[in-house]
VOGU-3710 file (C-alpha; in Angstrom, 3 decimals, decimal comma):
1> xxxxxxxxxx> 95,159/81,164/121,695  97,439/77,926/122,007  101,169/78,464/120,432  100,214/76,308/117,774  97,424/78,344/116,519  99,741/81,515/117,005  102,455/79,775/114,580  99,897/79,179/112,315  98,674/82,880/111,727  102,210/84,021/111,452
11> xxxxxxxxxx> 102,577/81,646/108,449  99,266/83,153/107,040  100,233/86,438/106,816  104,038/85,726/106,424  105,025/87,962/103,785  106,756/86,515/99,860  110,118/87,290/100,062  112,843/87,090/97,373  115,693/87,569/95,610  115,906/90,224/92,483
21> xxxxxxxxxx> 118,032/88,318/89,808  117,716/90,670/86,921  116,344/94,302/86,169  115,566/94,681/82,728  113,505/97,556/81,478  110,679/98,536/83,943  110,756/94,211/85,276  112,441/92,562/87,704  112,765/88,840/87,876  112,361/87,674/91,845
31> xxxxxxxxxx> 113,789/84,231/93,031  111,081/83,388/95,797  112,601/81,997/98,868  111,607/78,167/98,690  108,845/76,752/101,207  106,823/79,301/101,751  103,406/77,817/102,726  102,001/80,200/99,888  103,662/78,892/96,642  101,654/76,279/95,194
41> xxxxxxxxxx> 103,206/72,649/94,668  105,051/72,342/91,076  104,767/76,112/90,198  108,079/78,419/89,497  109,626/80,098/91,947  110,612/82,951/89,409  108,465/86,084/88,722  108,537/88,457/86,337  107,559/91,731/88,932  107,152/95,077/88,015
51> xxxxxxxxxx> 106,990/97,931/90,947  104,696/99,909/92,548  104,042/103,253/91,997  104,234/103,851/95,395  107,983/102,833/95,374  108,462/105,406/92,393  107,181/108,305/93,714  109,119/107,760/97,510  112,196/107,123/94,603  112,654/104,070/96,211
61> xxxxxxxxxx> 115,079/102,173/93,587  115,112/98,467/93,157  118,284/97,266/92,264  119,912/93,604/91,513  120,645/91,604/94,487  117,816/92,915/96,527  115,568/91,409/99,166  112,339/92,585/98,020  108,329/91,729/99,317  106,171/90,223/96,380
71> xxxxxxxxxx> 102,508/90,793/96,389  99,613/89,826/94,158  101,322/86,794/92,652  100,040/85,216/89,622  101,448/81,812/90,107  100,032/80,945/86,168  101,299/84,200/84,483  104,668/83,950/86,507  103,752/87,732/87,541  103,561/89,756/89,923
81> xxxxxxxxxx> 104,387/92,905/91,878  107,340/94,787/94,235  105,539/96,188/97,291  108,446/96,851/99,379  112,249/96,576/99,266  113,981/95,429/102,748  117,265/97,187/104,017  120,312/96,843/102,110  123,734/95,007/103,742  125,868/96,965/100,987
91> xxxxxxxxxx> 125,167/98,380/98,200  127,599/99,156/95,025  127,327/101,604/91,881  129,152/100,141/89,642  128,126/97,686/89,066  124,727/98,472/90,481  123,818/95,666/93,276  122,843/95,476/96,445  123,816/92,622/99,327  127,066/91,608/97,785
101> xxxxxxxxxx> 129,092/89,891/100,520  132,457/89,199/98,032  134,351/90,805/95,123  135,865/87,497/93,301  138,405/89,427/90,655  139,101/87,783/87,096  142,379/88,200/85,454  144,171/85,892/82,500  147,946/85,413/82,737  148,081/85,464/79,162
111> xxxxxxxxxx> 145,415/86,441/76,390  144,759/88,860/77,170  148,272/89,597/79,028  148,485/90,350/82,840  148,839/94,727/83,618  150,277/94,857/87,251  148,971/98,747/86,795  145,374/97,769/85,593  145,536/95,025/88,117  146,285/97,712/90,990
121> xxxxxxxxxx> 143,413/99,840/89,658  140,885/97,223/90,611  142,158/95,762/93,590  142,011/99,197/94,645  138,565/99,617/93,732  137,430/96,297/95,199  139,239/97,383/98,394  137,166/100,599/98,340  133,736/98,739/98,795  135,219/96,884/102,491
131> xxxxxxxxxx> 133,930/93,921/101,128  135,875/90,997/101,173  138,458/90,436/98,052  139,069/87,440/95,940  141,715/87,031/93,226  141,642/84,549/90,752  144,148/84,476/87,889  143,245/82,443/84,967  144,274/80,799/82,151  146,959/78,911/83,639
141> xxxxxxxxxx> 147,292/76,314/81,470  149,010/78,489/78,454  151,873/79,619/80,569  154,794/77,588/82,301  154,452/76,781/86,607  157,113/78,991/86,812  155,230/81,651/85,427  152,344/80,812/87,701  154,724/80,621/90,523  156,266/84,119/90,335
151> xxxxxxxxxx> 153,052/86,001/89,836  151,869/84,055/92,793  154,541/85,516/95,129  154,610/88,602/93,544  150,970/89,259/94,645  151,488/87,291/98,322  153,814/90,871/98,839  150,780/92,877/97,873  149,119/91,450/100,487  146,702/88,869/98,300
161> xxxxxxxxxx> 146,694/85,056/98,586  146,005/84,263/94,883  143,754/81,636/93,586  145,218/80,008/90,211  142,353/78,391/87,705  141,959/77,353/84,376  138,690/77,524/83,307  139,022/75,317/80,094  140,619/72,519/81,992  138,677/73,053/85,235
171> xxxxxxxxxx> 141,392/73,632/87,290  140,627/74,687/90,819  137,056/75,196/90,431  136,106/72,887/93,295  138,026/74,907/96,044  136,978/77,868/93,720  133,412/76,828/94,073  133,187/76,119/98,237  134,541/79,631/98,730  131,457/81,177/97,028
181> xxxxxxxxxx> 128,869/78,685/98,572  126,432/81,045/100,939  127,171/84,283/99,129  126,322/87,061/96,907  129,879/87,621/94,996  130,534/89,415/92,221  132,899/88,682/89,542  134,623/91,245/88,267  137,850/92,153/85,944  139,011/93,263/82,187
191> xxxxxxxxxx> 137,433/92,037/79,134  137,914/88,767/77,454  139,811/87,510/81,180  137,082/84,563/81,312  134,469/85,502/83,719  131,585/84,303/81,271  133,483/81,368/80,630  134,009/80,752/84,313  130,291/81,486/85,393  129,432/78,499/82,963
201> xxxxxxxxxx> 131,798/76,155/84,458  130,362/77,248/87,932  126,982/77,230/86,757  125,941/74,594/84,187  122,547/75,839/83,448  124,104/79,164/81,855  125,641/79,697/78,720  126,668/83,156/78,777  127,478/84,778/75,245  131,457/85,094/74,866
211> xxxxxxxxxx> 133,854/86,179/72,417  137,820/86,336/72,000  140,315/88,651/72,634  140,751/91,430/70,102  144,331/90,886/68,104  144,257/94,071/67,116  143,976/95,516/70,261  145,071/93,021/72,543  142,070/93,636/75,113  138,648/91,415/75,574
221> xxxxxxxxxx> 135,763/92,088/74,171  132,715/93,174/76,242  129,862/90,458/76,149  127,796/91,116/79,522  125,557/93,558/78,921  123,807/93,897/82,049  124,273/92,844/85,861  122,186/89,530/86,881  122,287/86,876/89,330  122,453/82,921/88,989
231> xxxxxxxxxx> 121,873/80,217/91,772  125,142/78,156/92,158  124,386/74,690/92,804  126,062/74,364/96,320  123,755/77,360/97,016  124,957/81,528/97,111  124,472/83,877/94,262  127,215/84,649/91,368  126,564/88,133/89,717  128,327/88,739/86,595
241> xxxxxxxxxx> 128,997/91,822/85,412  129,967/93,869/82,395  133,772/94,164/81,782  135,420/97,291/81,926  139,261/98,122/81,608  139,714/101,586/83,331  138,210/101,647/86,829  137,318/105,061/88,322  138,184/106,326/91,699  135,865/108,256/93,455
251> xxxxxxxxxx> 137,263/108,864/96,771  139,023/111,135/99,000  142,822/111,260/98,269  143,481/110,726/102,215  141,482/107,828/102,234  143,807/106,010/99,045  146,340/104,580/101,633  143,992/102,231/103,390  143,231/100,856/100,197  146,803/99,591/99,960
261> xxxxxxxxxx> 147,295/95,822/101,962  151,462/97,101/102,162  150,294/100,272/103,468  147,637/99,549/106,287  150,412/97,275/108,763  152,819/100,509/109,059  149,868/102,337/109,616  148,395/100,173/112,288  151,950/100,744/114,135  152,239/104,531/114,202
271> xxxxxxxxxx> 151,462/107,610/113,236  152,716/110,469/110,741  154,338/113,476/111,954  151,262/115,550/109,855  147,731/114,159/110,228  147,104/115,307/106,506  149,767/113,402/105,520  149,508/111,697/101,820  152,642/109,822/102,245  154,675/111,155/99,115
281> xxxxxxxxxx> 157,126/114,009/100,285  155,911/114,508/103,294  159,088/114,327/106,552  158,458/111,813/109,353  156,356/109,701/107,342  155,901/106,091/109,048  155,148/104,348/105,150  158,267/103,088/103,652  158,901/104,053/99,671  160,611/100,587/98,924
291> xxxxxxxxxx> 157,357/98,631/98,306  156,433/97,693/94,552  152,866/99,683/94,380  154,153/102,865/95,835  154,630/104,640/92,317  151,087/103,466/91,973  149,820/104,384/95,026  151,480/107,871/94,014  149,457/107,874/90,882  146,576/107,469/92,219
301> xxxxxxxxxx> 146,890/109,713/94,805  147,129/112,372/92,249  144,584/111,866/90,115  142,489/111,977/93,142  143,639/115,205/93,903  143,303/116,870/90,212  139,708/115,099/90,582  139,312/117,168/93,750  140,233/120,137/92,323  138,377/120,027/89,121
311> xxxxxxxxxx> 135,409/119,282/91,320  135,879/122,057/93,582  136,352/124,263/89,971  133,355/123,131/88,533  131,523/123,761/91,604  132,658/127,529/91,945  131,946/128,193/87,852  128,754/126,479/88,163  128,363/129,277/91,202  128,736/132,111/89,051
321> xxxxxxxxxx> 127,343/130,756/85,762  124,682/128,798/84,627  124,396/126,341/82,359  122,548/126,110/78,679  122,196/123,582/76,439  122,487/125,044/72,759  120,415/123,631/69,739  123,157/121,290/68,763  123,020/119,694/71,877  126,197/121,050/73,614
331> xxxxxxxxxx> 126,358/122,752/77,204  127,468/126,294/77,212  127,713/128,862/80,613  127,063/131,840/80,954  126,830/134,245/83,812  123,707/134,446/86,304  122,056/137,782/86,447  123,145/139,359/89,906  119,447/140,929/91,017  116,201/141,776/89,028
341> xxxxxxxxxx> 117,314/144,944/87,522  119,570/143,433/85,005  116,742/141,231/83,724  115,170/141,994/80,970  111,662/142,922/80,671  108,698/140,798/79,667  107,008/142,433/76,450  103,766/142,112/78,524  105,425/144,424/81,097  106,767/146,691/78,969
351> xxxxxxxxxx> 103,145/146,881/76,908  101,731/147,782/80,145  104,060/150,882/81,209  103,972/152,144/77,151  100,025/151,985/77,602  100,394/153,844/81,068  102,965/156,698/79,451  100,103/157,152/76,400  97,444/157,456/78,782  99,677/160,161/81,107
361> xxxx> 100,068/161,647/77,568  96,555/161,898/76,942  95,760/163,916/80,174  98,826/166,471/79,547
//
C-alpha cells in the first residue's frame, strides 16, 4: 500500500474531535475542530451531545473545557454523542474546567472598591492551581493616574506585573487580547468587577447578562450562572465564570508559603532551621516579617490549620458515631453499636425463639 493510500485511511477513520463549550443539564455543546474531512461543507461545527452510558457507569465525568471524541453525528439535528473523553492537561473544581492554560483575574479600582485582603485571597487561590496568573485591574477611567500608578507598584512588590484596562473605554484590550490568543483562560474575580462586560468587549458575538454594583452593599451582583467557553477572534478560548467574593482554601498549611511571590525568592536561597516550619514564630526562620502580605499570609495559615483540625475532628466523631438524618431534614450522630450483641433483635427472630420456648414448654 503506497503512502498515499495509507494517509488516506487514516483520514477515514480519523476520529471527531472537539471542544466542550458548555454543560447544561445532561448536554454538552462540542466545538468540532475545523477541517475534518467528515463535516459536511456549510454545516455547524457546534453539537448539542449528550454521553454515553458507558462513560456513566466507568463515572467518567465530562466537564467544560474538555477534549472529547464525537460519534454518530447528526449534521441536520446539530446532535450527537460523547464516546470518549481524552486526558486532561489540568483540571480545576471551582470553577469546574478542564485544560485551562491561564487564570486572567478581574478586579475594579473603584465600584466596587479595591480589598488588598480579598485581592490576596484569590491570587492565592489562582497561585494554588500552578497555572499561570494574570491581573487585570479595571475601571481605570473613574480614578486619577496617580491612583492607577500606586496600586501598580504596590502589586509589582507582591510579585505581579499588573495589567490596567478600562473596559468602557477599551483601554488596553489589544495587548489584553494577544496575551490570551492560543489559550484556554479563565476569568475570574468579585462580583460586579466587569468580567461580563470585558468578555463582550473581547468577544463581540456575546452579550453576557450584567448588572450594577449593589449600593447597599457595596459588592457586585452575580450574573454568570454557569461556566462556558467562547472562541476569541484571534483564536484561544475565554471561560467565564460565576463571581464569588470569599475564596476557599483547601490546602495543606505547609504548602501556603509557596503560594506567596515575596515568599518563594528567600526560600529558593535557604533553608529553615525546622523543616515543619510555618514561618510565624518559629527561630532561624530564612522569611523576613517586613513584607506587606505577611499578616495575610499569617491568616491564612491559620485558618488552614483550624481547617485541619476540624477535619481531623470530624473524621474521629464520624469514627465513633454515625450519622442520621432526622425527619426535618437535619443530620444528627449517634454512637455505632460496638459488636452484634448490643443490637437489637429482629421481631422475626425473636418470634422464632418465643415459638421454640412454647414448643420446649409443650414437651415439659
Amino acid at each position: 500500500m503506497s503512502d498515499r493510500e495509507t494517509a488516506l485511511d487514516e483520514l477515514e477513520i480519523a476520529p471527531l474531535v472537539g471542544t466542550v463549550l458548555a454543560v447544561q443539564a445532561n448536554f454538552y455543546r462540542v466545538q468540532l475542530d475545523p477541517q475534518h474531512p467528515d463535516i459536511p461543507a456549510g454545516v455547524s461545527r457546534f453539537l448539542l451531545c449528550t454521553r454515553r452510558s458507558r462513560l456513566k457507569k466507568i463515572g467518567q465525568k465530562v466537564m467544560v473545557g474538555d477534549r472529547a471524541i464525537v460519534e454518530e453525528p447528526d449534521w441536520e439535528g446539530g446532535r450527537g454523542a460523547i464516546s470518549q473523553v481524552l486526558p486532561r492537561t489540568s483540571e480545576l473544581d471551582r470553577p469546574p474546567i478542564a485544560n485551562v492554560d491561564r487564570i486572567l483575574l478581574v478586579f475594579a479600582l473603584v465600584d466596587p472598591p479595591l480589598e488588598p485582603y480579598q485581592l490576596s485571597r484569590f491570587l492565592v487561590k489562582a497561585e494554588s492551581t500552578g497555572l499561570e496568573v494574570g491581573l487585570c485591574l479595571n475601571k481605570i477611567d473613574l480614578v486619577t493616574p496617580e491612583v492607577v500608578d500606586r496600586w501598580c507598584d504596590r502589586l509589582q512588590k507582591w510579585g505581579y506585573d499588573p495589567q490596567p484596562i478600562g473596559v468602557s473605554s477599551g483601554f488596553g484590550l489589544t495587548e489584553l487580547r494577544r496575551g490570551l490568543a492560543g489559550k484556554i483562560t479563565v476569568v475570574s474575580g468579585p462580583s460586579g468587577v466587569g468580567k461580563s462586560s470585558l468578555i463582550d468587549r473581547l468577544v463581540p458575538s456575546v452579550h453576557l447578562r450584567t448588572a450594577p454594583v449593589s449600593g447597599k452593599l457595596g459588592r457586585g451582583r452575580h450574573t454568570t450562572r454557569h461556566v462556558e467557553l467562547f472562541d476569541l477572534p484571534d483564536g484561544g478560548l475565554l471561560a467565564d465564570t460565576p463571581g464569588f467574593n470569599q475564596p476557599d482554601f483547601n490546602c495543606e498549611p505547609s504548602e501556603l508559603v509557596g503560594y506567596f511571590p515575596e515568599a518563594r525568592y528567600p526560600l529558593s536561597r535557604g533553608r529553615c532551621q525546622f523543616s515543619n516550619c510555618l514561618h510565624r514564630d518559629e527561630p532561624n526562620c530564612v522569611i523576613a516579617r517586613d513584607w506587606e502580605r505577611y499578616d495575610h499570609y499569617v491568616e491564612f495559615v491559620n485558618e488552614a490549620i483550624a481547617r485541619q483540625e476540624m477535619l481531623q475532628q470530624l473524621g474521629e466523631k464520624e469514627s465513633n458515631l454515625k450519622r442520621k438524618t432526622t425527619r426535618a431534614g437535619k443530620s444528627e450522630y449517634e454512637p455505632k453499636l460496638a459488636s452484634k450483641k448490643y443490637r437489637r433483635q429482629s421481631r422475626r427472630w425473636q418470634h422464632q425463639n418465643l415459638q421454640e420456648l412454647c414448643e420446649d414448654l409443650e414437651e415439659v
